[in-house]
Each structure stands twice: as structure tokens, then as C-alpha cells.
N, C-alpha and C positions, 0 to 999 in steps of 0.2 A: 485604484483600479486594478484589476485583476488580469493576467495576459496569462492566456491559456495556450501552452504550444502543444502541437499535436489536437488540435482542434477538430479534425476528422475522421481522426479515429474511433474505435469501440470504446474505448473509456473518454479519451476527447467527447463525442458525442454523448453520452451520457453525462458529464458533468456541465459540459454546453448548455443541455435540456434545464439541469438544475438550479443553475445560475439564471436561467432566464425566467424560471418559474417564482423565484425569489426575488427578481428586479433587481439583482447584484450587477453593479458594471462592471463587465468583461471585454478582452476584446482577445478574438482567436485566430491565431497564425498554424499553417499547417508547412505544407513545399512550397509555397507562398515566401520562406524566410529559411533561411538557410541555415542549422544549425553546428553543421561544422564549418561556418565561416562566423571567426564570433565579430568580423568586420559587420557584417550582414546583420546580425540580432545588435550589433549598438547603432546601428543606423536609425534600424525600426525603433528601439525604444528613445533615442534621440527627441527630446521636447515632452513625454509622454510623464507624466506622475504614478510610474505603478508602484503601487504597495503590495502585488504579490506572483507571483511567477509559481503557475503549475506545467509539470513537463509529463505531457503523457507522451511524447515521441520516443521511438524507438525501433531497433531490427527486431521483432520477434519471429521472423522465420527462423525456431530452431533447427532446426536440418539443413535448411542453407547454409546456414552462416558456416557450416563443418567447411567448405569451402569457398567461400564468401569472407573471409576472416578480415579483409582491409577494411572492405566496407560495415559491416557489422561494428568494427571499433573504434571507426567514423562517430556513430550513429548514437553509441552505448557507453562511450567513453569519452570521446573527443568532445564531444557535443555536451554534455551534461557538463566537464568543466567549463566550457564554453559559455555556457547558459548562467553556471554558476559566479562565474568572474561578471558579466554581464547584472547578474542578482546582484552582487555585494558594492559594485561601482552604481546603481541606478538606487540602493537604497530599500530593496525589495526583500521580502524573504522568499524562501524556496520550499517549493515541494516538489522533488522528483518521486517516482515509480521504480521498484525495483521487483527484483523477482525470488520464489521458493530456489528457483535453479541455481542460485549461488551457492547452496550448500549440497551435499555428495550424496545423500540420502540413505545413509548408514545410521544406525540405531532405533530406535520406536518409540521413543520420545519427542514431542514437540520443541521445534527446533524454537530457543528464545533468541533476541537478540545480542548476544553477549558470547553466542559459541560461535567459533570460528565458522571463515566460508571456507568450503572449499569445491571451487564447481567443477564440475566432468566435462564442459565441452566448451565450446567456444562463446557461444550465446551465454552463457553463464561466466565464462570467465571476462568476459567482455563489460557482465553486466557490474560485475562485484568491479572492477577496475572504474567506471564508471562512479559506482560508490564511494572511490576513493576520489573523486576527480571532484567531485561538489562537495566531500567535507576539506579538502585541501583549498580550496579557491570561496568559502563563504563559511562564518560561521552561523548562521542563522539559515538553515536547512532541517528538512524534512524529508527521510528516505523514506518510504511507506512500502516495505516487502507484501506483494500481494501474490497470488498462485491461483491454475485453472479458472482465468477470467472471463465470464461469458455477459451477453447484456443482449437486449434487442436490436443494436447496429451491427453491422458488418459480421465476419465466419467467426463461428464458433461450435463446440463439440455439440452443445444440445439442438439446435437446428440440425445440424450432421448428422447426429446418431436417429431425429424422427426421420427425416429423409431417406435414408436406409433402412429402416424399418418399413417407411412406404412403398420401397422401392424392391427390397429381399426379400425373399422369405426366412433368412437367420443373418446375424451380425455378428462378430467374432470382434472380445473387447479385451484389454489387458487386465488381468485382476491381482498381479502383482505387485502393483506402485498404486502409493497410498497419498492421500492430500486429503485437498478442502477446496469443494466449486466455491466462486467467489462468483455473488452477483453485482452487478456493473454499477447500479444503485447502492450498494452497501459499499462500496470503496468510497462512491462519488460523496456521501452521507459523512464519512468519516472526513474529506476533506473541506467539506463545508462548515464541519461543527469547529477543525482546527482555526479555519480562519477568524470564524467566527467568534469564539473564546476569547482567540487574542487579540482582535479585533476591540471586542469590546470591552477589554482590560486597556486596552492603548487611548482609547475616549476618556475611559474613568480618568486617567494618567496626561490625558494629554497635557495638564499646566504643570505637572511636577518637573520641578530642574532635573532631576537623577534620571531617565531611563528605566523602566521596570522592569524584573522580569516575564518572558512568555507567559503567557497563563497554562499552556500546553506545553514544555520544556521540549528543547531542539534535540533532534539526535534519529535514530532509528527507531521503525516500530512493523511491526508485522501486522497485515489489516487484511482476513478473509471472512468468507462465515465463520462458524462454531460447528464442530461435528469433523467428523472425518469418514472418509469410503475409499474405495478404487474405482478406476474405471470402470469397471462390468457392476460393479456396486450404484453406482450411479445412473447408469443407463439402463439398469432394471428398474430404478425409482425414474427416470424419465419417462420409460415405457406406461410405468402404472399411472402416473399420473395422467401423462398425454393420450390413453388410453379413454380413462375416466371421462376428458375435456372433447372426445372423439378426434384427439390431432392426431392420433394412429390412428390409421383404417384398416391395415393389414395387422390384425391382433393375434394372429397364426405366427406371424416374425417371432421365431425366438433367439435369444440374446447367451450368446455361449463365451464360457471366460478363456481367454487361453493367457499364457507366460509370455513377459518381453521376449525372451528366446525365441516364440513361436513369431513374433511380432518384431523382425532389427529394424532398427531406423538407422540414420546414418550418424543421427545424436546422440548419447547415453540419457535417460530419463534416470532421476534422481528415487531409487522405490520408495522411500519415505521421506517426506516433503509436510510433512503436518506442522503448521507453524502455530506456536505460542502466541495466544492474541491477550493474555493478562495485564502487558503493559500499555498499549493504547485504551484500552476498557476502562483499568483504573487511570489515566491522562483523563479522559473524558467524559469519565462516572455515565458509560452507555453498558448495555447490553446487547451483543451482535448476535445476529438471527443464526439459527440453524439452517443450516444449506438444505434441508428438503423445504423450507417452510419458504424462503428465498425461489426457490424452483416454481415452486407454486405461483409465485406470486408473477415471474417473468411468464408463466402459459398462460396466465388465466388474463393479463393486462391486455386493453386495445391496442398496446406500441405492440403485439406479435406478429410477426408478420407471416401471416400462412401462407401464405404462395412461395415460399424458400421451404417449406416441407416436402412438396410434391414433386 
């Protein structure tokens, strides 16, 4: 069985969906179970047989946490080793969630797994501490660095930015800081195939005396689309497309780039955050979509929810 924490979240709910569509038993805990109490998570998994433990929970109010900093490493640190000791005593593998923000966003190369973090703020350093807390407490884990995550559940930039556009008549977007949108389905995607792989190597295996190895090998991997933009770069390709689909009606909104400088937050954003996805691709012999084709695919679906544009 599969115990999904963070169960109500944007990717929670997203992998919720997947798991049910495939008749995978799951079972999903959100504030329901308490993650920095790891008394509270061996309670609930007490009598239960899971074979896998995914942890979408998490603080991702970046800007909060600038003063929030107890709770945020609560949440991102505590709780993830918490989760983790909990995975290696119940017998479970792990796959936590991690974030681009761990690294500082210097250079213009995609960031691979193997080059150091170093994060700017709190939510970042919180979250890279965090990654240290599930490989010290289980060895059989799954960090999955994902960035700019949006999906059909709960807030995210591309609901926000058509809403503004329905709502303005111009939008002012940052075109300094570089990534890769990540659709909610293509994370959820990638962690169905890991289970899955090893899953069905563990069957083939099951009478062998010795233990095999993962079919998917433990450790870190970066998992977004393919492609890279800015902000004002991406909410130009929202406009056109949402546009095209009639979910902009105010087609006069024009979309103006301005510099983090022009734009302070109270968090530092990493300007380049483009993460290397070659070593999960060749793990799982996939090919990961390009983020306008992913876009597409989130406006054009029945799960949109129009009535959070207007």
C-alpha cells in the first residue's frame, strides 16, 4: 500500500487523482496526522503494511517563512526526517519533494544533481536541510527536485496571471529569473513510473534469497518539463494560448516585463533555476514534455476550472 502525505495539496491532489485512475491502493493523510510529531505518523502507520510513503507536505509560503523560520523547519526539515525514520522502521521506501530553491541561481547552466546547494532564503535552506534529514534517517529514498509547480488544484501563477489579465488592462511580470513550469501531472507521472519499475522488479524477485537491486537506483533527481522561460516569457505563452481557448476575454491586457529590482519580495528568487532532467529520463527511458505543450494540455482539460479566472 501506498500512504500518501500531503494528500490535499496541488500535487497531493494530483497524484490522489492518478492513483485512483489506475486502482493503486493508497491511503491519504494531510493535518489529519501530524508530521512533526513522528509519535503521531508511527501511530497511524501502526498495524498498516505500506510499501511506500510519498511526502508532498510541506511550508511553501516562500516569503513567509523569511519570518516564519520555526515553523517552516518544522515542516521541511523536521518532519521529512520524521517521515523518514518512520519509512525505514515500517519497511517502506520514500519519496519526498524537493525544490529548484535549494540552489542560488548563479550561472546558466542547468543545475544537475551533483552540484552543490546553496539556498538564499529560508524556505530554501529549510528545504536542502530537510534533504539531508531523509538521506541521514532511510536509505532507500527518493528526493525528486521539482520547480514552478502549477496543476488544476489549489493557487497557482497560471490561474493568477489569466485572472489579471481578466481583470487589468496590463500585467507587469518578472523577466529576470529563469526556470521551467512544471505540470502537476508530469511530476505525478514520474512518480508512478518509479513505483512502478520497482515494484515490478520486486515481483519478478520476490523468491530470490538475496534482495535486488531498485530497478530505478535511490538517491536524487531533478523532475520538471523540458524547455526553459521567465516569467514574462511564460505568461506571454499563457496569454496566447488562453487567448486562442477564449479563457482571456480582455485580449487588450498587455503583459510588460519588468526586473526583480522593480518587483522586492521579502524572499530572494534564485535568477536561474533550470534544472538538468537527463538523469531521471535516462532512470526511466521517458521523454518529458516541453512546458508550452504541458500548458496546453492543463487549459484545454475538463479538470480547468473557469470560474477562478474571472
Amino acid at each position: 500500500m501506498i500512504w500518501l502525505i500531503g494528500s490535499n495539496g496541488m500535487l497531493g491532489t494530483e497524484i490522489a487523482r492518478e492513483l485512483k485512475e489506475n486502482s493503486v491502493d493508497f491511503i491519504g493523510t494531510d493535518i489529519d496526522v501530524d508530521i512533526t510529531n513522528i509519535d503521531a505518523l508511527r501511530s497511524f502507520a501502526k498495524g498498516k503494511v505500506i510499501d511506500w510513503i510519498i511526502n508532498c507536505a510541506a511550508y511553501t509560503a516562500v516569503d513567509k517563512a523569511e519570518s516564519d523560520e520555526v515553523l517552516a523547519d518544522k515542516l521541511n526539515n523536521t518532519a521529512p526526517g520524521n517521515i523518514a525514520k518512520v519509512a525505514k522502521e515500517s519497511g517502506a521506501k520514500l519519496i519526498h519533494i524537493s525544490t529548484d530553491y535549494v540552489f542560488d541561481g548563479t550561472g546558466n547552466t542547468p543545475r544537475t544533481e551533483e552540484m552543490p546547494v546553496a539556498p538564499l532564503g529560508v524556505y530554501g535552506v529549510t528545504k536542502a536541510k530537510g534533504e539531508k534529514s531523509v538521506i541521514s534517517n532511510t536509505d532507500e529514498y527518493y528526493i525528486l527536485r521539482t520547480a514552478w509547480l502549477y496543476s488544476w488544484h489549489g493557487k497557482n501563477f497560471v490561474y493568477t496571471m489569466i485572472r489579471a489579465m481578466n481583470t487589468h488592462d496590463a500585467v507587469k511580470v518578472v523577466s529576470d529569473q529563469r526556470g521551467t513550469p512544471t505540470f502537476g501531472p508530469t511530476l505525478a507521472n514520474i512518480i508512478l513510473k518509479i513505483i512502478n519499475q520497482n515494484s515490478t522488479l520486486e515481483n519478478k524477485n520476490s523468491h530470490d534469497e538475496i534482495p535486488s537491486k531498485p530497478s530505478v537506483p535511490y538517491g536524487i533527481y531533478h523532475c520538471t518539463d523540458e524547455g526553459e522561460t521567465t516569467w514574462f516569457e511564460f505568461t506571454k505563452e499563457i496569454k496566447r494560448q488562453a487567448v486562442e481557448l477564449g479563457l482571456v476575454t480582455n485580449k487588450d491586457c498587455t503583459v510588460n516585463p519588468c526586473t526583480t529590482e522593480e518587483y522586492p519580495t521579502p524572499a530572494k528568487r534564485p535568477a536561474y533555476s533550470v534544472l538538468s532532467k537527463a538523469k531521471i529520463q535516462n532512470a526511466l527511458n521517458i521523454r518529458l514534455p516541453q512546458w508550452q505543450d504541458s500548458l496546453s494540455e492543463f487549459l484545454k482539460s475538463g479538470l480547468f476550472e473557469k470560474d477562478r479566472i474571472m
